[in-house]
C-alpha positions as YAML, in Angstrom:
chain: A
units: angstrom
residues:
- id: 1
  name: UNK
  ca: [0.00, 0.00, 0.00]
- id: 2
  name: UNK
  ca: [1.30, 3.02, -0.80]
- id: 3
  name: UNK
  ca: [0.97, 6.45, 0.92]
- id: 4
  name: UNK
  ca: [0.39, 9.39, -1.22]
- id: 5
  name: UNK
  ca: [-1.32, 12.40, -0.84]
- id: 6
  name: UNK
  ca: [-4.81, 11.51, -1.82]
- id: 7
  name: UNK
  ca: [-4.47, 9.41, 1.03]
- id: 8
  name: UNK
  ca: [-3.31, 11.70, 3.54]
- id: 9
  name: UNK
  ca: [-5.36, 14.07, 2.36]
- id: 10
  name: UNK
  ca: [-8.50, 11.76, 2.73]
- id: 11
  name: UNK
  ca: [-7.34, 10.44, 5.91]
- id: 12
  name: UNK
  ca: [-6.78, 14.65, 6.86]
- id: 13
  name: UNK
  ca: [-10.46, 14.99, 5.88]
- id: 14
  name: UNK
  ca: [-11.69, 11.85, 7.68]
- id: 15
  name: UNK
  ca: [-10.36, 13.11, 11.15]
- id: 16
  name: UNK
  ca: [-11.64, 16.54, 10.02]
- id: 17
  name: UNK
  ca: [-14.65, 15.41, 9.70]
- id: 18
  name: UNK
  ca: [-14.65, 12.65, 12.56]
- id: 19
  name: UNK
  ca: [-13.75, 15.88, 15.28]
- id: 20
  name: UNK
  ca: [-16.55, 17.79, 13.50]
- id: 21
  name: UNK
  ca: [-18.87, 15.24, 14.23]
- id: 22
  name: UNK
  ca: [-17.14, 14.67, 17.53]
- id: 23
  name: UNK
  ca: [-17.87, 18.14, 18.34]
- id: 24
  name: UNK
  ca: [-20.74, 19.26, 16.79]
- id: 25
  name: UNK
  ca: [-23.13, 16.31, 15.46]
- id: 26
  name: UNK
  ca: [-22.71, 13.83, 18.41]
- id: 27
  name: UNK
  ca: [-23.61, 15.76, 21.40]
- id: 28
  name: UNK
  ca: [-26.69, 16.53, 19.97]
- id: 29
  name: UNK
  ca: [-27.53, 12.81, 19.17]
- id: 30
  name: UNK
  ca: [-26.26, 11.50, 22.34]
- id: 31
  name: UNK
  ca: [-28.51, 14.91, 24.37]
- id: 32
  name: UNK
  ca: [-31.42, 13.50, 22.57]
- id: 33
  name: UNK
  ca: [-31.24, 9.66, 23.09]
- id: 34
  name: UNK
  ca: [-30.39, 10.71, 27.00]
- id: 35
  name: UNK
  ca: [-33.12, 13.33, 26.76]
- id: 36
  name: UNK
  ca: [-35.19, 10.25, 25.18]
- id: 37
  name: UNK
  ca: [-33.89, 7.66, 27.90]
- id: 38
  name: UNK
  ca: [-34.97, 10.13, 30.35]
- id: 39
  name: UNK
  ca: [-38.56, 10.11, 29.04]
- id: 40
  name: UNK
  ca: [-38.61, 7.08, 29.20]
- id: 41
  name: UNK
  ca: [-37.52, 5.96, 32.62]
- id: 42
  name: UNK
  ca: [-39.59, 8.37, 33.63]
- id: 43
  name: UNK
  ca: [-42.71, 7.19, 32.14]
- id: 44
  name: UNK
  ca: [-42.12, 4.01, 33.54]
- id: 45
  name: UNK
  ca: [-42.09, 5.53, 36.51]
- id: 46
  name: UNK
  ca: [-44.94, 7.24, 36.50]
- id: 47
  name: UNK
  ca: [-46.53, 4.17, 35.48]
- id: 48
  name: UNK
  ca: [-45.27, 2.65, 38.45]
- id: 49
  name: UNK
  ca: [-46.64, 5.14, 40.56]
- id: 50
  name: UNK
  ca: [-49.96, 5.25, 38.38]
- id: 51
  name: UNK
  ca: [-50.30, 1.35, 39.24]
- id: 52
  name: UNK
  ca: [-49.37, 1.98, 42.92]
- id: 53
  name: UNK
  ca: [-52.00, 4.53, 43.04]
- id: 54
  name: UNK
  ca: [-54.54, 2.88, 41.52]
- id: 55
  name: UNK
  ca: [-54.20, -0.74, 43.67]
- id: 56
  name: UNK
  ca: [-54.15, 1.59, 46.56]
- id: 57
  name: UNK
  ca: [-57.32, 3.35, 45.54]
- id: 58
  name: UNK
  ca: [-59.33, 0.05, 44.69]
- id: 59
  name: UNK
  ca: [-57.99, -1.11, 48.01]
- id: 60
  name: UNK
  ca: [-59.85, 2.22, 49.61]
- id: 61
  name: UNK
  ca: [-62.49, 1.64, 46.95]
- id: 62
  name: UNK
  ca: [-63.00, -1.72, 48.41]
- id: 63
  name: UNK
  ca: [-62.97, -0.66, 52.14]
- id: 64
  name: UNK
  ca: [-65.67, 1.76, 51.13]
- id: 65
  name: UNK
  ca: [-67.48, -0.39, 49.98]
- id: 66
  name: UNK
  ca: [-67.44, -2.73, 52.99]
- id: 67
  name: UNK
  ca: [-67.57, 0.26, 55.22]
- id: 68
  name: UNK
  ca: [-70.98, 1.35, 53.70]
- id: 69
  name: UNK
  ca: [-72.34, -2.17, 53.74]
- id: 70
  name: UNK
  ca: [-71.97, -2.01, 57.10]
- id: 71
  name: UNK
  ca: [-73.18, 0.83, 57.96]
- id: 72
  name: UNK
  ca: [-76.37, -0.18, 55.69]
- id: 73
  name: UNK
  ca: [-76.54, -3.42, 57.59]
- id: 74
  name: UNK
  ca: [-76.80, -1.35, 61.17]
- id: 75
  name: UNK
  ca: [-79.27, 0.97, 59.36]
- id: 76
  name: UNK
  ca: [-81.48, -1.95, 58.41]
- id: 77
  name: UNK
  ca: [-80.93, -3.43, 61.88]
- id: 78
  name: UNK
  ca: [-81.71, -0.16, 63.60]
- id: 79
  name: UNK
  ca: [-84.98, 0.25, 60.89]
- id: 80
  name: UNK
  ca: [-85.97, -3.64, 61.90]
- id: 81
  name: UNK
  ca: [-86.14, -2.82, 65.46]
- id: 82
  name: UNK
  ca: [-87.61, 0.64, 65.31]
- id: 83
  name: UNK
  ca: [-90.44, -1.42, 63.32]
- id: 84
  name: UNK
  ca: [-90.77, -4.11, 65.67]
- id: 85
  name: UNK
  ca: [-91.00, -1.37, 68.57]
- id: 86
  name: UNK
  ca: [-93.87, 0.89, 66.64]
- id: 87
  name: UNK
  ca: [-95.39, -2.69, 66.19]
- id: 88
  name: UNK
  ca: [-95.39, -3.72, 69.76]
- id: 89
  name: UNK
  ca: [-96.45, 0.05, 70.60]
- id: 90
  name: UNK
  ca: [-99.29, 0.27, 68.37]
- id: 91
  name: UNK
  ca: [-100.49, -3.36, 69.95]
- id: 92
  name: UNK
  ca: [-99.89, -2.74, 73.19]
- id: 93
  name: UNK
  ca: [-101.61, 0.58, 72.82]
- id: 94
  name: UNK
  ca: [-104.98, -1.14, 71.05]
- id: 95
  name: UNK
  ca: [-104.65, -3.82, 73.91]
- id: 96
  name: UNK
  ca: [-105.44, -0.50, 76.33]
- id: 97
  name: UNK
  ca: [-108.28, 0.89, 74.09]
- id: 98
  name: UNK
  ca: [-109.87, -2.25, 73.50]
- id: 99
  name: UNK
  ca: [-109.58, -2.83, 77.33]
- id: 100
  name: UNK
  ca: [-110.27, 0.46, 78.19]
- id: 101
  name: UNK
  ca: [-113.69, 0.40, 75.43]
- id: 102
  name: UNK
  ca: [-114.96, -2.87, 77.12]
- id: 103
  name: UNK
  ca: [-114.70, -1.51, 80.62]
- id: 104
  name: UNK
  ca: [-116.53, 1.28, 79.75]
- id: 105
  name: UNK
  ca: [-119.43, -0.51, 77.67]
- id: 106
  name: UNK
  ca: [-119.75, -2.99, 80.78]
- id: 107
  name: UNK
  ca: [-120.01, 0.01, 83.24]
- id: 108
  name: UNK
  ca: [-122.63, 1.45, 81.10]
- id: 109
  name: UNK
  ca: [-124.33, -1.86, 80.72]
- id: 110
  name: UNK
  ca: [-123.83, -2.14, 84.87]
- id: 111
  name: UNK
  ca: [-125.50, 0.99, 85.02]
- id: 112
  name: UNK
  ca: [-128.42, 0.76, 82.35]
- id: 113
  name: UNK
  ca: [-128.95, -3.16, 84.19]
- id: 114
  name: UNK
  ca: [-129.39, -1.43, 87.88]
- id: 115
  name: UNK
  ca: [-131.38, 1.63, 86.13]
- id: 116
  name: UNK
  ca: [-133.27, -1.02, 84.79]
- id: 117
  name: UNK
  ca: [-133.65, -2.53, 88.07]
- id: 118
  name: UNK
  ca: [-134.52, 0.44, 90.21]
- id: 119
  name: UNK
  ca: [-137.38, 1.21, 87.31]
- id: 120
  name: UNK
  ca: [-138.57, -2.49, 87.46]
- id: 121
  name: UNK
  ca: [-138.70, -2.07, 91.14]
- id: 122
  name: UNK
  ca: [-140.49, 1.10, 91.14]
- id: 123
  name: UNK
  ca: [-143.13, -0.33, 88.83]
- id: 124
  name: UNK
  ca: [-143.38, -3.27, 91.18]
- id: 125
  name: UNK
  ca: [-144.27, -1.24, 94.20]
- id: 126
  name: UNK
  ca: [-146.52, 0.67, 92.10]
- id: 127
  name: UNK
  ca: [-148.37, -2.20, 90.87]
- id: 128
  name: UNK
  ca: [-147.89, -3.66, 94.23]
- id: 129
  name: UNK
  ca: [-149.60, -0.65, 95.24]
- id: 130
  name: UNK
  ca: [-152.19, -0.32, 93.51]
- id: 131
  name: UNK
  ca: [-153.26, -3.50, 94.05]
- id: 132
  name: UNK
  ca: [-153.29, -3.31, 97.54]
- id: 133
  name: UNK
  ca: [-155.18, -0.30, 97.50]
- id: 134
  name: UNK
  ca: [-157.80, -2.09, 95.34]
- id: 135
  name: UNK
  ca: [-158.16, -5.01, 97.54]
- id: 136
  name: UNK
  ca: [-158.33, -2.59, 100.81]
- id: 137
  name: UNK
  ca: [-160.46, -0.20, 98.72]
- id: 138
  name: UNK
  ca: [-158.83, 2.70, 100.97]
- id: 139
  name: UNK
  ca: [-156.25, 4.60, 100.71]
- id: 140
  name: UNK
  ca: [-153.35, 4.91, 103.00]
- id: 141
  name: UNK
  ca: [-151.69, 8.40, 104.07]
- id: 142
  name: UNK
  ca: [-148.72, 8.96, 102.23]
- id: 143
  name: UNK
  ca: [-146.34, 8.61, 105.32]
- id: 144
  name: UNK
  ca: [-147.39, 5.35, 105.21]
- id: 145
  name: UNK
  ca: [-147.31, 4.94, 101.83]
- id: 146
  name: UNK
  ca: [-143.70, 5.96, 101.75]
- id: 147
  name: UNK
  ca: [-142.89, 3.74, 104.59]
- id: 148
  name: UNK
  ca: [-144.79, 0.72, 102.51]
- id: 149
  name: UNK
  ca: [-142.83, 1.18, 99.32]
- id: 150
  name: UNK
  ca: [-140.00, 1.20, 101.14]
- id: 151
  name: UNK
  ca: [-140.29, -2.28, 102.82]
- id: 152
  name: UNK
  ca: [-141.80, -3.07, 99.32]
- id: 153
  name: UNK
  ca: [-138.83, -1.87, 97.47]
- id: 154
  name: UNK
  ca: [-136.13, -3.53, 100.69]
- id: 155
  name: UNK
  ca: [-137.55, -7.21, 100.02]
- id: 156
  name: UNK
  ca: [-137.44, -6.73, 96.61]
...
C-alpha cells in the first residue's frame, strides 16, 4: 500500500470530519437519546406510581365499599327494630283501648242493668200498690205509703 497524498489528504479529511462530528453532530444525538432515555424511565415511573395509586385506591375503593355495607346493615338493623318497637307500641296501645272500650261498655251496661232494676222495682211497688189499694179499697196516708214502698222496694 502506498501512501500518497490523496491518502493523507482523505485520511486529513476523515479526522476533520470525525472531530466535527465529535464536536458538533454527536452531542446533539447523544442529548437527545439521554433526553429520550430520560422520558422514558420516567414514564415508567410514573406508570409505576400510576399502578401503585390505583391498587391503593381500589384497596380504599373496596374498604368503602365494605364500610358502607356495614353501615347499611346497622341501618337496616336499627330500621328492623324501630319497626318491631312501633309494632309492639301500636299493639300494646290497642290492647289498652280495647280494654279500656270494654270496661266502659260494661259500666254502662252495669249501670243501664241497675237503672233497669230500680225502674222495674219502682213499677213493682206501684203495681204492688195499687193492688193493695184495690183489695183494701182505701187509701193509706202517704207517710205510710212511703214507709210501705220502702219495705216493698227492701224485700225486693
Amino acid at each position: 500500500m502506498e501512501i500518497n497524498a490523496t491518502f493523507v489528504g482523505q485520511a486529513v479529511a476523515f479526522l476533520i470530519f470525525a472531530v466535527l462530528c465529535m464536536k458538533f453532530v454527536w452531542p446533539p444525538l447523544i442529548n437527545a437519546l439521554e433526553k429520550r432515555q430520560k422520558e422514558i424511565a420516567d414514564g415508567l415511573t410514573a406508570a409505576e406510581k400510576a399502578k401503585k395509586s390505583l391498587e391503593l385506591a381500589n384497596e380504599n375503593a373496596k374498604d368503602t365499599i365494605r364500610s358502607a355495607k356495614v353501615e347499611a346493615q346497622k341501618i337496616i338493623d336499627e330500621a328492623n327494630k324501630t319497626r318491631s318497637q312501633i309494632i309492639d307500641k301500636a299493639s300494646e296501645e290497642a290492647q289498652l283501648e280495647r280494654k279500656k272500650i270494654l270496661d266502659l261498655a260494661k259500666s254502662e251496661i252495669e249501670a243501664e242493668k241497675n237503672k233497669a232494676r230500680e225502674d222495674l222495682r219502682s213499677e213493682v211497688v206501684s203495681l204492688a200498690v195499687a193492688g193493695a189499694e184495690k183489695i183494701i179499697n182505701e187509701k193509706i196516708d202517704s207517710k205510710a205509703d212511703e214507709a210501705l214502698l220502702k219495705k216493698i222496694a227492701d224485700s225486693l
